[in-house]
C-alpha positions as CSV (number, residue, x, y, z in Angstrom):
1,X,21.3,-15.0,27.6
2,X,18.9,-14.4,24.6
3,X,16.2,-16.5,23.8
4,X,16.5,-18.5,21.1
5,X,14.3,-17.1,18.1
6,X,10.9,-20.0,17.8
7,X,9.7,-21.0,14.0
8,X,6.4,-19.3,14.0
9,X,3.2,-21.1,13.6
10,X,1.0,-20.7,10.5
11,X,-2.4,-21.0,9.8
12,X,-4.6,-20.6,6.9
13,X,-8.2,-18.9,6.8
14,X,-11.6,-20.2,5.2
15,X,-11.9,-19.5,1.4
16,X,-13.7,-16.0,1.6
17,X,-14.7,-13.9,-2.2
18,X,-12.4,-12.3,-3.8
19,X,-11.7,-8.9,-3.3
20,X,-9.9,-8.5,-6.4
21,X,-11.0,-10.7,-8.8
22,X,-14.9,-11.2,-9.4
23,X,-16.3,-14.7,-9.1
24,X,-12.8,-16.5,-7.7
25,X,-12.6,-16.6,-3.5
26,X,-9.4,-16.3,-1.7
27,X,-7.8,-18.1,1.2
28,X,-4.7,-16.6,3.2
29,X,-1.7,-18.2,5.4
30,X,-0.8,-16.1,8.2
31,X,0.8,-15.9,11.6
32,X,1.3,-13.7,15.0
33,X,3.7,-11.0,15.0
34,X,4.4,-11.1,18.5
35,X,8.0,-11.1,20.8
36,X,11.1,-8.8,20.9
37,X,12.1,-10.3,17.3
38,X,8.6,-9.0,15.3
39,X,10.7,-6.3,13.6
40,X,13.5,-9.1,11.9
41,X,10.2,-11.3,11.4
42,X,7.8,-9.0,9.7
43,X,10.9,-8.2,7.6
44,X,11.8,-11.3,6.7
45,X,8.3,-12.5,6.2
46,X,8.3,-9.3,4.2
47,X,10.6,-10.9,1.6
48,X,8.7,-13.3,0.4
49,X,5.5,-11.6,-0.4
50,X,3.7,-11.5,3.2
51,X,1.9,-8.1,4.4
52,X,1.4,-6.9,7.9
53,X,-2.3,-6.1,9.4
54,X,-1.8,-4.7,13.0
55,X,-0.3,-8.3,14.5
56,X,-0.5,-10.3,11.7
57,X,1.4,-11.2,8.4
58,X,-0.2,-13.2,6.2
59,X,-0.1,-13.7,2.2
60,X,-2.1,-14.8,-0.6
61,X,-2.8,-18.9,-0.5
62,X,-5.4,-19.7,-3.2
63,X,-6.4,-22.3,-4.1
64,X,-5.6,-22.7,-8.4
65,X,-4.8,-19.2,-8.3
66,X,-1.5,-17.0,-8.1
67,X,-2.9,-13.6,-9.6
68,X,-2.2,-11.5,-6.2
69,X,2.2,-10.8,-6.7
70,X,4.1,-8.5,-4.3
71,X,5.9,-5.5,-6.2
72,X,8.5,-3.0,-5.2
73,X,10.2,-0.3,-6.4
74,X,13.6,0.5,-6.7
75,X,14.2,3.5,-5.1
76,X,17.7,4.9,-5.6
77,X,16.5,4.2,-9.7
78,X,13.7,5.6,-9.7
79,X,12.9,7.3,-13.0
80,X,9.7,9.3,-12.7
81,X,7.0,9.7,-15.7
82,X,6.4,13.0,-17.5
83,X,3.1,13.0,-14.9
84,X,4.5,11.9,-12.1
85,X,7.0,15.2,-12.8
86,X,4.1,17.4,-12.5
87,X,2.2,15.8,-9.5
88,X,5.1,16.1,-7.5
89,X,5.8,19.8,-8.6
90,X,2.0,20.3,-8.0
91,X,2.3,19.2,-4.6
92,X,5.8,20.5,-3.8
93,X,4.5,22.8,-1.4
94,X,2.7,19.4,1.3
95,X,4.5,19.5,4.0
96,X,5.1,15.8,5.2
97,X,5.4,14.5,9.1
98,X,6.5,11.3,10.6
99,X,4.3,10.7,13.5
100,X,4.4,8.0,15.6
101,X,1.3,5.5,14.8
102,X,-1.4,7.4,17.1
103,X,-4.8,7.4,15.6
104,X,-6.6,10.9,15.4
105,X,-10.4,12.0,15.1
106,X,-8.9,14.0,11.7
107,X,-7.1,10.7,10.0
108,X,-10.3,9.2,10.7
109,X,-12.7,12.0,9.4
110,X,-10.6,12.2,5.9
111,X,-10.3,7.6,6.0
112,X,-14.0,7.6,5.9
113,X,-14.6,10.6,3.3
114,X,-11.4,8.4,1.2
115,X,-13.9,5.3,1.4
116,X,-16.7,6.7,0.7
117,X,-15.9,8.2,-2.5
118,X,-13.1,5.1,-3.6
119,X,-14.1,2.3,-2.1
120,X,-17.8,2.4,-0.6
121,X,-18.8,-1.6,-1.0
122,X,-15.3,-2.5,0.2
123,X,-14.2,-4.5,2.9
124,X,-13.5,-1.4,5.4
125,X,-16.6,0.4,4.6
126,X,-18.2,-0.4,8.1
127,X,-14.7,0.3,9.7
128,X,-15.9,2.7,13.1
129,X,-13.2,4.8,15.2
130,X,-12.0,2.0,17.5
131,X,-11.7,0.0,14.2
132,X,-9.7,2.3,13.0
133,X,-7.4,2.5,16.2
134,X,-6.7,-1.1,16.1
135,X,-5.1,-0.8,12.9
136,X,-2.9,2.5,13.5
137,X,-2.2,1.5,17.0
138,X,-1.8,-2.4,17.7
139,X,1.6,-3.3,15.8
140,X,5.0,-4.8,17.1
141,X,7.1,-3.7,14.6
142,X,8.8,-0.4,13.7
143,X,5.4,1.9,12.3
144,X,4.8,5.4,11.8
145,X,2.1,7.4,10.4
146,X,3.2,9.6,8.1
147,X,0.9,12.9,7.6
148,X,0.4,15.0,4.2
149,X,-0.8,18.7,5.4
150,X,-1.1,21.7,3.4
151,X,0.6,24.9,4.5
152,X,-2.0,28.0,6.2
153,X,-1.2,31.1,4.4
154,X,1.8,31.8,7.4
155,X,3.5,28.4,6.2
156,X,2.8,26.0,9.2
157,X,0.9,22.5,8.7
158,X,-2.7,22.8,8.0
159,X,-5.7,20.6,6.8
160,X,-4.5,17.1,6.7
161,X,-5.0,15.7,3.4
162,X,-3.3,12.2,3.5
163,X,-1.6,9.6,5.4
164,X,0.1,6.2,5.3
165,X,0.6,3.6,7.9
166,X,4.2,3.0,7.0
167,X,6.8,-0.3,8.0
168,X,10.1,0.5,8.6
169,X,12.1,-1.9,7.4
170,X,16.0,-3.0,6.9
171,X,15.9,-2.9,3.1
172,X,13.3,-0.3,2.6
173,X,9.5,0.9,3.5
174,X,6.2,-0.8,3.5
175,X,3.6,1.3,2.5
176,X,0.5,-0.7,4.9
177,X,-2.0,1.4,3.7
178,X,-2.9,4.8,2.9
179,X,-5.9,7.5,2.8
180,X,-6.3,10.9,0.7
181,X,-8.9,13.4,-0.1
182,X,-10.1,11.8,-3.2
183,X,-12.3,15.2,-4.1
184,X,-9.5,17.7,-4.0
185,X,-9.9,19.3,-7.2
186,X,-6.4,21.2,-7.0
187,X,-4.2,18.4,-5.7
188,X,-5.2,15.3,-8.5
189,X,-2.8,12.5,-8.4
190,X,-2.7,12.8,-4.0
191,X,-2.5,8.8,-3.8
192,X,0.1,9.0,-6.6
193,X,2.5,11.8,-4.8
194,X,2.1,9.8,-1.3
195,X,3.9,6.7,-3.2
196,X,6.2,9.2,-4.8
197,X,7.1,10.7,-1.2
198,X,7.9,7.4,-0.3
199,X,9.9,6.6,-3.1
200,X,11.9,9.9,-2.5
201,X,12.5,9.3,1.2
202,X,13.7,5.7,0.7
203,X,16.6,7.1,-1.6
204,X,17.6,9.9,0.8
205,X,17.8,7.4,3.7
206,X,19.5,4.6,1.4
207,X,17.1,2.2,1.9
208,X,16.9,0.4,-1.5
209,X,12.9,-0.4,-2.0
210,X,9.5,0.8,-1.1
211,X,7.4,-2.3,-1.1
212,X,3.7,-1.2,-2.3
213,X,2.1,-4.3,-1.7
214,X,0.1,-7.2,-4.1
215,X,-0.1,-6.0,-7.9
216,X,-3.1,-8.4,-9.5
217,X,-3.2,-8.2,-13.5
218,X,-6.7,-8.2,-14.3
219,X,-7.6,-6.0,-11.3
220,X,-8.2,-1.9,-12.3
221,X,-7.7,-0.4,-9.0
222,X,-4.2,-1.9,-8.6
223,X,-2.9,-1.1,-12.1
224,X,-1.6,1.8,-11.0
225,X,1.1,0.0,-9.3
226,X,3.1,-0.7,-12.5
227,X,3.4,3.3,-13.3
228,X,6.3,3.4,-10.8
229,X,9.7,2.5,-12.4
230,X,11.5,0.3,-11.9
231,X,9.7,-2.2,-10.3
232,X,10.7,-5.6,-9.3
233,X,7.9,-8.8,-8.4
234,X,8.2,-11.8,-6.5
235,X,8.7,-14.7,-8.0
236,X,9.3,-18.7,-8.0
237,X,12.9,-17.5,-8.3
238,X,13.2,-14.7,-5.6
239,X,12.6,-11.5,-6.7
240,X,12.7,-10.5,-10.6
241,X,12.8,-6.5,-12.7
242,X,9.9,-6.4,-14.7
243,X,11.4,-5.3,-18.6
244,X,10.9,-2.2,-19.7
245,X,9.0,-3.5,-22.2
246,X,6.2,-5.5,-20.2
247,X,5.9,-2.7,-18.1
248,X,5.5,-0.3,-21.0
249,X,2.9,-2.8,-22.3
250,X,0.8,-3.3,-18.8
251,X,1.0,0.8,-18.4
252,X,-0.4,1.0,-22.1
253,X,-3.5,-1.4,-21.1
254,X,-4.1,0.0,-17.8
255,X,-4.5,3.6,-19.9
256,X,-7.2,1.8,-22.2
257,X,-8.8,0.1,-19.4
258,X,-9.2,3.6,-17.5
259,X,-10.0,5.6,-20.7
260,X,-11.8,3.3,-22.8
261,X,-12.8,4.4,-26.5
262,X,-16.4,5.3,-26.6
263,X,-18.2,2.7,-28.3
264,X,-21.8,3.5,-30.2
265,X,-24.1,2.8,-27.2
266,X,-21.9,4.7,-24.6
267,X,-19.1,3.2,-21.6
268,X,-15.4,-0.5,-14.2
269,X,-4.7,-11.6,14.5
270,X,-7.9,-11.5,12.6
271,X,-8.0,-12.4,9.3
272,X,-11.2,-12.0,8.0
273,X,-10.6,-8.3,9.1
274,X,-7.4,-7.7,6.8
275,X,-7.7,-4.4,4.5
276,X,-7.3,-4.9,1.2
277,X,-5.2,-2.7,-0.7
């Protein structure tokens, strides 16, 4: 006989700063992945707007704020930009792998040199091997770890230069989180082409989204979100197609904000632990 499925229990973590948004704090709900149901949980959880870290969802609860709104794309619509075109013919050649979510001395060599360069006063700065580990490793749900390699000169998988803890999910991939070699002059736009990879496999497998996490307006390093088309957002109503026309308007400011005009004098389980994206 099957046991019958409990209501899980939620909790909610002290105000802590924001890691978006300077001078507002941030408070999340969350609760325990845990059981032979975690997969039909974390996806259902995954609907409306929670993210998985290792054993725990949890989601934005902030206090006079809702700035922090879960995105996805459409996959099977997918219409790529004249530059996404090019980064994924510049990088045609990666040869991709689904591994299972094992943690390796190389992910972790290329997560540290990724956060030192793009994120050095962030969260997972002090992050150490076993750190690391925990968050490949320790998840009851449906992971993999999917590796971007270039080819050696004989074609087989070389130097690993990306990776994304991925969810498997009924209606399509979470992307958890993932790492590139930011300083690889020949291969710009890696953190771009991992999303596009993503994108691409959804459609083949006919899973219809690849979920890419919170999008905050106001926040510069996740504007890049809203260059992938078309995108849908969680809100108040379920979730809701941004117009072409907002989105053309939020890709045009995230432009300015990256390449500002010169002006005269010259030129931005446990909680507390979560990653930010």
């Amino acid at each position: 006989m099957t046991a019958p499925i409990r209501f899980p229990r939620f909790f909610v973590t002290s105000p802590a700063p924001c890691p978006y948004l300077p001078g507002r704090s941030e408070r999340k709900v969350f609760t325990e992945l845990k059981g032979t149901h975690s997969d039909q949980l974390n996806e259902a959880l995954g609907r409306i707007g929670f993210r998985r870290s290792q054993t725990v969802a949890y989601r934005p609860s902030c206090i006079d704020c809702q700035a922090c709104i879960s995105v996805r794309v459409v996959a099977e619509e997918f219409e790529p930009s004249t530059t996404q075109r090019r980064i994924l013919k510049r990088n045609e050649d990666v040869i991709v792998t689904e591994c299972r979510p094992w943690a390796t001395e190389e992910q972790f060599a290329l997560l540290l040199k990724y956060l030192g360069v793009r994120h050095p006063d962030g969260g997972m700065a002090a992050m150490d091997e076993m750190d690391y580990a925990d968050m490949v490793e320790h998840t009851p749900v449906t992971t993999s770890l999917v590796e971007y390699r270039e080819p050696t000169a004989s074609g087989e998988p070389g130097r690993l230069i990306g990776a994304c803890l991925t969810d498997r999910q009924g209606d399509g991939l979470s992307m958890i989180y993932s790492f590139y070699d930011p300083q690889h002059e020949a291969r710009s736009g890696l953190g771009n082409f991992i999303i596009l990879d993503h994108i691409r496999r959804a459609a083949e497998e006919g899973l219809p989204y690849v979920y890419l996490g919170y999008w905050v307006e106001g926040s510069q390093r996740m504007q890049y979100k809203v260059r992938f088309r078309p995108l849908e957002r969680l809100t108040r109503e379920g979730w809701v197609r941004m117009s072409r026309t907002e989105q053309d308007r939020l890709i045009a400011d995230a432009t300015k904000r990256r390449n500002p005009v010169p002006s005269a004098m010259g030129k931005d389980g446990k909680p507390a632990r979560l990653p930010t994206e």
